[in-house]
N, C-alpha and C positions, 0 to 999 in steps of 0.2 A: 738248502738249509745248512747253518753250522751247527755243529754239536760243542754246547759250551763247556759241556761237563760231563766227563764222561767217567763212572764208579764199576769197576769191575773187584766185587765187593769180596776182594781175600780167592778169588776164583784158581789163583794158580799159587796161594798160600797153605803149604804143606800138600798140595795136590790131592786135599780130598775132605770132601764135604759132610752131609750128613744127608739123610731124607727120612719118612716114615711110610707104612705100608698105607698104602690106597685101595679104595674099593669103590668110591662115587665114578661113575661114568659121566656124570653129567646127564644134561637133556636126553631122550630115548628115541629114537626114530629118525636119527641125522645121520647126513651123509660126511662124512670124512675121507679128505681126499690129501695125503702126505705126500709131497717131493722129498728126497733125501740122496743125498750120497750113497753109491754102492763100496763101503765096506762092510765088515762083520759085525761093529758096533754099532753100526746106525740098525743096521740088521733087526740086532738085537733088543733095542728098543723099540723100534716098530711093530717089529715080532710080538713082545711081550704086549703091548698096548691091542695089538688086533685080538689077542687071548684074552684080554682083560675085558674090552668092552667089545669087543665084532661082533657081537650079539645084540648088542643093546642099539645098533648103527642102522640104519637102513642099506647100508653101504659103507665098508669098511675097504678103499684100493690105496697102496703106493707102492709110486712109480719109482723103485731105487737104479739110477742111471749118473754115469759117470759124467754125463752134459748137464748139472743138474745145475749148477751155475750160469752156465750159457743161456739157461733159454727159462730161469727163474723169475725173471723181470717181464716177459712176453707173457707167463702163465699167469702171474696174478694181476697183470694190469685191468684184463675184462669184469666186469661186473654184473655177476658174482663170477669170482676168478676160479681157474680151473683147478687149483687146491687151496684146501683148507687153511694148509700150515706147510712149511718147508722149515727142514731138521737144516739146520745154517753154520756159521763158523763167524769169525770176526771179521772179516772184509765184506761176505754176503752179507753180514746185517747192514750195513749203512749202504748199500751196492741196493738195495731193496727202500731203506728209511730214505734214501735220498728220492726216491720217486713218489714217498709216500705209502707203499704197498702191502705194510706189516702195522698193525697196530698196540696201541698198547697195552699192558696185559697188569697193571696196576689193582683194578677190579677184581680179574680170575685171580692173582695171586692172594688177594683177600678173599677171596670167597674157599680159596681152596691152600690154605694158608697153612696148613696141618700135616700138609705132604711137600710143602716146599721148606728149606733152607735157608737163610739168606744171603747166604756163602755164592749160591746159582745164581743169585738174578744179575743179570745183565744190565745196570739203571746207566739210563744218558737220559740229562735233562731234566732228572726227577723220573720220566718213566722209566717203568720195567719194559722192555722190547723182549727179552727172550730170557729163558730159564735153561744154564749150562747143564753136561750132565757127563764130558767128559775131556781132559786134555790133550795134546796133541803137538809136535815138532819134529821135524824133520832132524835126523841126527846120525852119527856113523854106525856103520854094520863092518865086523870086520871078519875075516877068517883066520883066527889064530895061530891054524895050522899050515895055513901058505906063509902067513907073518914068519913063524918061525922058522921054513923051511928055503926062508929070503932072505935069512940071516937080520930081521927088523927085533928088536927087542921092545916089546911089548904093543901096547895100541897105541897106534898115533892120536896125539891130545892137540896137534895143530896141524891148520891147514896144510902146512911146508912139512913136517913129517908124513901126512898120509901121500902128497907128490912125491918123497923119499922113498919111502916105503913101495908107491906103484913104478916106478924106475927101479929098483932092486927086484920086485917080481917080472918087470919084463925082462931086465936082463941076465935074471936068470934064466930067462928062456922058459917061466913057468905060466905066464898068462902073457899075449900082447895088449890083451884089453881089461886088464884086472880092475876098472873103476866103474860104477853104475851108479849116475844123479839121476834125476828127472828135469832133463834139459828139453824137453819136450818145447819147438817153436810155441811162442803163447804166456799162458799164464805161468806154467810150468818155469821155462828158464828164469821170466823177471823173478821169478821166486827165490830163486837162486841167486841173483843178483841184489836183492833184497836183502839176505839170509848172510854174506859175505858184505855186505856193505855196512850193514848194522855191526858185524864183527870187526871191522876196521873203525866204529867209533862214529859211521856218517848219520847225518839228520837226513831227511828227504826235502825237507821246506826250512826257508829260511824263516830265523823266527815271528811267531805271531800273523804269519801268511801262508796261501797259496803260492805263493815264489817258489822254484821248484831247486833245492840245493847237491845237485848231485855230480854237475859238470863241475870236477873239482881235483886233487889229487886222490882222495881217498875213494870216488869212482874210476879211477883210472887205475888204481891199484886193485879195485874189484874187478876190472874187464881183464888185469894182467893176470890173478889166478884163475877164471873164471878159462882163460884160455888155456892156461898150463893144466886143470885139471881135465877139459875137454880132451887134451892129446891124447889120454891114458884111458879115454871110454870108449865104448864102443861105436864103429863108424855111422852107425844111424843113431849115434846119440841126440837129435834135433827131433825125433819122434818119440822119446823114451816118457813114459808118465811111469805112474805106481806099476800098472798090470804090466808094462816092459820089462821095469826094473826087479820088481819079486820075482817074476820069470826066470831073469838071467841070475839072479841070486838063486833060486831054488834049482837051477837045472848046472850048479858049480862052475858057472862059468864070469863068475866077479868073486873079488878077494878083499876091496872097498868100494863101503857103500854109503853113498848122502840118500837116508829115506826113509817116509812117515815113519815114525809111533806105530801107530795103528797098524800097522804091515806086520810088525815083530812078533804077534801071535800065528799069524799065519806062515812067515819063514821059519818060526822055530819048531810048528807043531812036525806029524810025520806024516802030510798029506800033499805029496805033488814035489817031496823033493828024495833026501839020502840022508842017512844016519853020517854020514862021513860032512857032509854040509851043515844039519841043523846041528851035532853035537859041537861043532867048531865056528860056530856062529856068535860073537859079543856083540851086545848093543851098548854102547858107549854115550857119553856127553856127543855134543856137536864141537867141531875141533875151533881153537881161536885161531884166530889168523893176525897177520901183521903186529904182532907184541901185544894183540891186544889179550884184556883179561877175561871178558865174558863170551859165551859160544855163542861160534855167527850161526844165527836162528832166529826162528819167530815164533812164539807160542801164541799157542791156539786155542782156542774152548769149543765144542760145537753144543748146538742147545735146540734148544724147539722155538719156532716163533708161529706166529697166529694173522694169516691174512686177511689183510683190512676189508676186501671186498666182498665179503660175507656174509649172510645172515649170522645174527649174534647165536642166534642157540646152534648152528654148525660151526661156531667160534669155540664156543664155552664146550662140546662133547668133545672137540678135535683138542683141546686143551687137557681136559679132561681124560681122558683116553691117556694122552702122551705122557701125562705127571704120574699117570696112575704105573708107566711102567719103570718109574726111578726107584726101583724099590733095592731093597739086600740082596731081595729072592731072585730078581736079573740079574743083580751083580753079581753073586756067587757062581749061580749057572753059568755067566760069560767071562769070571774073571779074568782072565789074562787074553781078552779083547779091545782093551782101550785103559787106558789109564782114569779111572772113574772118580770121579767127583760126587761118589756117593756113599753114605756109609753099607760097611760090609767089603770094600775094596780092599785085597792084600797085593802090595805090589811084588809081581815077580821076574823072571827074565826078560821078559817081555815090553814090562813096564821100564827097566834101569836106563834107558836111552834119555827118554822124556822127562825122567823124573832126576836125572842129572842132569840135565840141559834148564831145565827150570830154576834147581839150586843150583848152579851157577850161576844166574844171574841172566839169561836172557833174555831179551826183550819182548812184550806184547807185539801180535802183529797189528800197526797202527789203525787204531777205529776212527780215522777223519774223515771224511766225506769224499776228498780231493783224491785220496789217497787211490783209490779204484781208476780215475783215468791215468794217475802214473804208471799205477802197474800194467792198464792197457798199452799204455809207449812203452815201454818198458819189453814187452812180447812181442810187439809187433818189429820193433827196431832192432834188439840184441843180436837176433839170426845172421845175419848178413858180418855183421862185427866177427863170431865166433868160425864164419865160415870163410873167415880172410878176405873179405868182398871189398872191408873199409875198416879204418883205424880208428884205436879206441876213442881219442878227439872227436871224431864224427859220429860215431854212433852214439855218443854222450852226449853230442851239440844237437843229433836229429830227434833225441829224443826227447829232449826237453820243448824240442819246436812241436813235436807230436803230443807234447801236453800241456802245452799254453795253446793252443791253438783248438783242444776241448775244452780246457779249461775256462778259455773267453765264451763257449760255445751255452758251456753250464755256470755261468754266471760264478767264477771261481775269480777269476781274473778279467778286471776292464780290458 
């Protein structure tokens, strides 16, 4: 499928929406079955919706797991698939619509029209696919008090200052490994690669096509920071995701950091790190890189969608259920867990990372269809690049062959 038109309706304008209290569970006696990501906020939502209706369910289980993306497409392919609904983000939606797997929620938004916004809805194509509920980008963490003690005057705001700044703390002999990404082989690194390409100004497709535009200078200039910032991480930086990186961030041993939104409540609270860490802990914009002017980043939404394989009334409770927990009354309880797109949100330390990276100006992460097997080349091929195996020419040139070559597979390209 192409997506001809894609409305993400004001979703990351002023970064914050509205909603009203809920109380309809929907249909009574169904089973609801949620896949979600394991952080705090998805958490939280979940949480709130099992208190709302797990009563009213015959079954109320989800499975929050950090593979939830890996193995989201094998769960709802069967009929009736093994959940309900999977709590999603902008690449999973079309990583799922492109199989067919999610359907549209056009109906339940009207029938339950009173607890939604129209700031959340997700619409491609006319339909609504998923209802947003909170934002998200990857962006710097810094420690103000290494900063200073590096002789760095203030936070680095570009890519080439926070490499300045990590050469000033090694040589001062204060960290050899003062940087923490999520360069994790996989989807992780391409993300990175993604995140710093957009910062340099690049497209991914040429226009009006699947053509893939990245073998170019302005990828070539992502593979040269991508490498310079690698030297300053940690030596198993090729395995680092989020639970790596908060690790090495909360146990004082990074001084710069590229890392979720969503982390910034848990590094700053005082559970699993030091007063000498979270008090000198800034979340900042994401830095620009190469003159350029907006932060290399991707903004995110994550939201609820409703699997197609389904009986409708375990469609309509699991929907039901899940709207019901966008309320004030969650957001107060969990403020400073995700940057919410609901009303009753105040943004706090927490939130300043995302919500300066957004007004800056950065990008959506691209809702195309295509877009998912670039970022599979993209993981599968970067490794060997950043681990000196092969030059940045060839890992540019392998990668693009490793996505024309799915691309012909999924009817993207003849």
């Amino acid at each position: 499928m192409f997506l001809k038109k894609i409305v993400l309706a004001g979703v990351f304008a002023g970064l914050m929406g509205s909603t009203a209290l809920a109380a309809n569970c929907g249909p009574e006696g169904q089973s609801i079955r949620i896949l979600a990501s394991d952080f705090p906020a998805i958490h939280a939502v979940a949480g709130t919706a099992e208190e709302n209706c797990g009563g009213a369910a015959s079954e109320f289980a989800t499975n929050h797991t950090t593979e939830a993306r890996q193995i989201m497409n094998a769960a709802l392919t069967p009929n009736p698939s093994e959940y309900t609904s999977v709590i999603l983000a902008n690449s999973t939606l079309t990583q799922l619509m492109n199989d067919g797997l999610v359907r549209p929620l056009n109906d339940l938004v009207e029938k339950y029209k009173d607890n939604i916004k129209p700031n959340l809805l997700i619409t491609i194509d006319g339909n609504v696919m998923a209802v947003a509920f909170m934002a998200n980008s990857q962006h710097l963490f810094s420690r103000k008090d290494i900063l200073e003690q590096a002789g760095v005057e203030g936070i680095p705001a570009t890519y080439e200052e926070v490499l300045e700044a990590a050469e000033k703390i090694r040589a001062a002999g204060i960290m050899e490994h003062p940087l923490v990404m999520n360069l994790q082989t996989g989807w992780n690194i391409a993300e990175v690669f993604n995140m710093i390409y957009l910062g340099h100004g690049g497209e991914f497709f040429a226009p009006g096509s699947a053509e893939p535009s990245i073998n170019n200078e302005k990828g070539l200039a992502t593979l040269e920071v991508m490498k310079a910032l690698a030297g300053y991480a940690h030596p198993d930086h090729l395995t680092h995701a989020s639970n790596e990186t908060q690790g090495l961030w909360e146990a004082g041993q990074a001084a710069l950091g590229v890392m979720w939104g969503s982390r910034g409540a848990a590094i700053l609270d005082d559970e699993g790190s030091s007063d000498e860490v979270t008090s000198n802990t800034v979340l900042s914009a994401a830095p620009t890189v190469g003159g350029g002017t907006i932060p290399s980043a991707t903004l995110w939404w994550d939201g609820v969608s409703i699997a197609a394989n389904v009986p409708d009334e375990e469609a309509e409770a699991t929907f039901a259920a899940l709207v019901s927990a966008l309320t004030p009354d969650m957001v107060a309880a969990n403020n400073d867990d995700a940057v919410w797109l609901l009303e009753g949100f105040k943004p706090g330390p927490a939130a300043a990372g995302v919500a300066e990276t957004a007004q800056g100006g950065a990008k959506p992460y691209p809702m195309i269809p295509q877009m998912g097997l670039l970022h599979n080349a993209l993981g599968a091929e970067l490794a060997d690049f950043l681990k000196g195996d092969e030059s940045a020419e060839k890992a540019l040139s392998d990668i693009e062959a490793a996505y024309r070559t799915s691309a012909k597979e999924a009817g993207f390209l003849k």
